[in-house]
C-alpha positions as CSV (number, residue, x, y, z in Angstrom):
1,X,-14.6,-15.2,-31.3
2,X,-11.0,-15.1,-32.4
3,X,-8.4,-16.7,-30.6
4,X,-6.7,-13.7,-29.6
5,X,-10.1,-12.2,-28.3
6,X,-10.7,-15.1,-25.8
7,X,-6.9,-14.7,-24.8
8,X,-7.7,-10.8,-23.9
9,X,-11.0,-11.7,-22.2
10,X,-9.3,-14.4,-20.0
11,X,-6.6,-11.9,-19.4
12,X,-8.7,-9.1,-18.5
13,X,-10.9,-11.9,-16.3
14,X,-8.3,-12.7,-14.4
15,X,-7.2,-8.8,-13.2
16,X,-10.5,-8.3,-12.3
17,X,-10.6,-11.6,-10.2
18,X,-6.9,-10.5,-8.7
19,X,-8.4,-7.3,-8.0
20,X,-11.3,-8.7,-6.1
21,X,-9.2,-11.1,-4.5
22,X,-6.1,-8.7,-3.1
23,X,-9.2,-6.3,-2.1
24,X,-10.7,-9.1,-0.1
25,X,-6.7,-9.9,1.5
26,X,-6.0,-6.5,2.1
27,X,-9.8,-5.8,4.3
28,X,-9.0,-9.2,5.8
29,X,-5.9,-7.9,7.2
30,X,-6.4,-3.9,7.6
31,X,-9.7,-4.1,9.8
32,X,-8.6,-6.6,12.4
33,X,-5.1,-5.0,12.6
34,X,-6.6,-1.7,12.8
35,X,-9.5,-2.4,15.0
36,X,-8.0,-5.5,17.3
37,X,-4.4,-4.4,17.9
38,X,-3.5,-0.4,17.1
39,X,-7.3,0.5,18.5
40,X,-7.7,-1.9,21.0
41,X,-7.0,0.2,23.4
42,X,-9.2,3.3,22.7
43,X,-11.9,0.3,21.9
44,X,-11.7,-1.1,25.4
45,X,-13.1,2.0,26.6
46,X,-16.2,0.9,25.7
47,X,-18.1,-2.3,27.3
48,X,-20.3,-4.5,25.3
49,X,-22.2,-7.7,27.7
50,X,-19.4,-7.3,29.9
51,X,-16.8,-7.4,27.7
52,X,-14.1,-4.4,26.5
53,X,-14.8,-3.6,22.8
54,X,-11.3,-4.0,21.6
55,X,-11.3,-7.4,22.9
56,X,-14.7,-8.3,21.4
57,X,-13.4,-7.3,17.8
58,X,-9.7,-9.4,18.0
59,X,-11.5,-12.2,19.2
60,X,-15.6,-12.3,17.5
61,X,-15.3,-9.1,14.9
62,X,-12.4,-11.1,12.7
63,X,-14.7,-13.9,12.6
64,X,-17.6,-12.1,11.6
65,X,-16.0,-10.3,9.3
66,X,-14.2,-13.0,7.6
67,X,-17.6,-15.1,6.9
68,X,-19.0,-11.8,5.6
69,X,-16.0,-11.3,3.2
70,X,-16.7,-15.2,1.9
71,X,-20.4,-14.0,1.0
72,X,-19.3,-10.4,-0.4
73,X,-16.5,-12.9,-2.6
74,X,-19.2,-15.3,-3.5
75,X,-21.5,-12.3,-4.7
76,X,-18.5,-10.3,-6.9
77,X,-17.1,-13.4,-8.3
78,X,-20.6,-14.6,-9.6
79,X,-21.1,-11.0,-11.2
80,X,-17.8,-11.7,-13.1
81,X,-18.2,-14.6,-14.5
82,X,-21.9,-13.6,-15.4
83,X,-19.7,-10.9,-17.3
84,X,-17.6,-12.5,-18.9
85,X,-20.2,-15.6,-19.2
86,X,-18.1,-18.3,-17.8
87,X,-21.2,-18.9,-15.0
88,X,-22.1,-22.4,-14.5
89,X,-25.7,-22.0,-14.9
């Protein structure tokens, strides 16, 4: 491969890697906002093991979904380097 090819491969490796990085940021940040502050109250209507929903997702759901965002990461970022064959294996 030319020079100039691996420059536009890099290049077009790293948007894609932005992309699924600001994707990641931006679900990290919508769904708890969303769900634990603007809808917290409609959200407390409902009562899960004694505890208001609303509540439940400020304090457990941005956990859960932050561990669950690492594996989603770990899974999209091993497609693209398996893409643009920079993998480790």
């Amino acid at each position: 491969m030319s020079d100039q090819s691996n420059k536009d491969a890099a290049a077009a490796y790293w948007r894609e890697h932005l992309r699924i990085l600001l994707t990641m940021l931006v679900i990290w940040f919508v769904v708890p906002y969303v769900f634990g502050i603007i809808l917290a109250p409609v959200l407390n209507n409902i009562v899960i093991a004694g505890y208001p929903l609303g509540f439940w997702v400020a304090q457990q759901g941005s956990i859960y979904l932050f561990v669950a965002l690492i594996f989603v990461y770990v899974v999209r970022m091993n497609a693209l380097d398996r893409k643009y064959d920079v993998h480790e294996e």
